[in-house]
C-alpha positions in Angstrom: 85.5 81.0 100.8 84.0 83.9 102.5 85.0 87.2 101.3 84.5 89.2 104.3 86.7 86.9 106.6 89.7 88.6 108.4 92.3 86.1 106.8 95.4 85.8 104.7 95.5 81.9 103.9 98.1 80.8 102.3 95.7 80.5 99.0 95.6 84.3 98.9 99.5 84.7 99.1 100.8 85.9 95.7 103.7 83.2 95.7 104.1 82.0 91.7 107.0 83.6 90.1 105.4 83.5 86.7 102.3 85.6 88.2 105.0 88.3 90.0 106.9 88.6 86.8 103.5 89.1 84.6 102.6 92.2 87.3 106.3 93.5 87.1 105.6 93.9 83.5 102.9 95.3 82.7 100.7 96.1 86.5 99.4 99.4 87.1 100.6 101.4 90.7 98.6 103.2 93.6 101.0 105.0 95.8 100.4 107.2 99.2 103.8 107.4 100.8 105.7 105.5 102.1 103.6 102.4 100.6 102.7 101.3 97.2 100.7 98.9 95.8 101.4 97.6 91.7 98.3 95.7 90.5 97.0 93.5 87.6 94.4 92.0 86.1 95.3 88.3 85.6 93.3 84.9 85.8 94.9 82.1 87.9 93.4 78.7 88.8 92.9 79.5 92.7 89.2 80.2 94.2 90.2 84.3 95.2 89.5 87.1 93.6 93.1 88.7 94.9 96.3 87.5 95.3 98.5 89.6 97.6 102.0 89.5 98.0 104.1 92.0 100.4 107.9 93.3 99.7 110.1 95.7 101.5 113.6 96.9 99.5 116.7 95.5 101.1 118.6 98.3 100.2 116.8 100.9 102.5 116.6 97.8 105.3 119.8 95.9 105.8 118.9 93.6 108.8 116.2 90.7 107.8 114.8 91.3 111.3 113.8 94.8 109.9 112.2 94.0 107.1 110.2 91.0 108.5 108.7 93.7 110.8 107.5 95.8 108.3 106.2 92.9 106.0 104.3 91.6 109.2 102.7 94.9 109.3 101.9 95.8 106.0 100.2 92.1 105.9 98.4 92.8 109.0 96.6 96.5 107.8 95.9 94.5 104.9 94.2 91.6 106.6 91.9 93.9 109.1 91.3 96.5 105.9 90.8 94.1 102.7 86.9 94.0 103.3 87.3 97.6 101.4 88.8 95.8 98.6 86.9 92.8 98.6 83.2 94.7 98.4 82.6 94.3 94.8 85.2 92.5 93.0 84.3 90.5 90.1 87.6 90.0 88.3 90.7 88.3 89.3 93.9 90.4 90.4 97.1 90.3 91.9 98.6 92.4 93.6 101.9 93.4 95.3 102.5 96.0 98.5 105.8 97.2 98.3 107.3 99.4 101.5 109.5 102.3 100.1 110.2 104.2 103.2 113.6 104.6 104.6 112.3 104.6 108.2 111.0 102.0 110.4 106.9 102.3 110.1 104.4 103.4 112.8 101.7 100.9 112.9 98.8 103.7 113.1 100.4 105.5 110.8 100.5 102.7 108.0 97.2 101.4 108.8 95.7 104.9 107.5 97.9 104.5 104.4 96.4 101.4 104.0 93.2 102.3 104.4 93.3 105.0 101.9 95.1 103.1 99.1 92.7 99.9 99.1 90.0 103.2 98.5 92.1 104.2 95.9 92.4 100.5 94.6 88.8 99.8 94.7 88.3 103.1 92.8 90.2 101.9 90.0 89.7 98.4 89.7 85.8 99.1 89.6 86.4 102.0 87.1 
């Protein structure tokens, strides 16, 4: 699979409960208002480096319509932005962006949040 590919296949999705309770417990967190990303070293079976799984709180965001929004566009700044991420990788990781804003999100906006926390990411994952 080609790293530098502008796609979220359904291989990179971070989808197994046993993997999103293992980063609950014990991930590490790089935050830049209004979005945060918790992130972990662990080895799964798949052929990625990253798993990536998107959440927004249902308490800030009542309607479903709302959140799906929100999770479509934290998933898209990911997808055009994850080159940043994927430059020199060598471990596996999983990660989850979670949406802690109480407002609804400007798309330019979030893409330069994005932007700077996959920086930050790559930073520390490479550290």
């Amino acid at each position: 699979m080609c790293l530098n590919d502008n796609t979220y296949t359904t291989v990179t999705k971070l989808k197994s409960r046993k993997l999103i309770e293992q980063l609950f417990n014990g991930g590490k967190t790089v935050s830049n208002f209004p979005v945060k990303i918790i992130y972990k070293q662990i080895d799964f079976k798949d052929d990625v480096q990253i798993k990536v799984g998107v959440s927004v709180s249902k308490r800030n965001f009542k309607h479903a319509v709302d959140r799906n929004r929100i999770k479509r566009l934290l998933r898209e700044t990911y997808r055009l932005n994850k080159s940043i991420l994927h430059q020199n990788i060598t471990q596996k990781h999983v990660c989850m962006i979670l949406y802690l804003g109480k407002k609804q999100p400007d798309y330019e906006v979030l893409n330069e949040k994005m932007v700077s926390l996959l920086q930050q990411l790559n930073e520390k994952i490479n550290s």
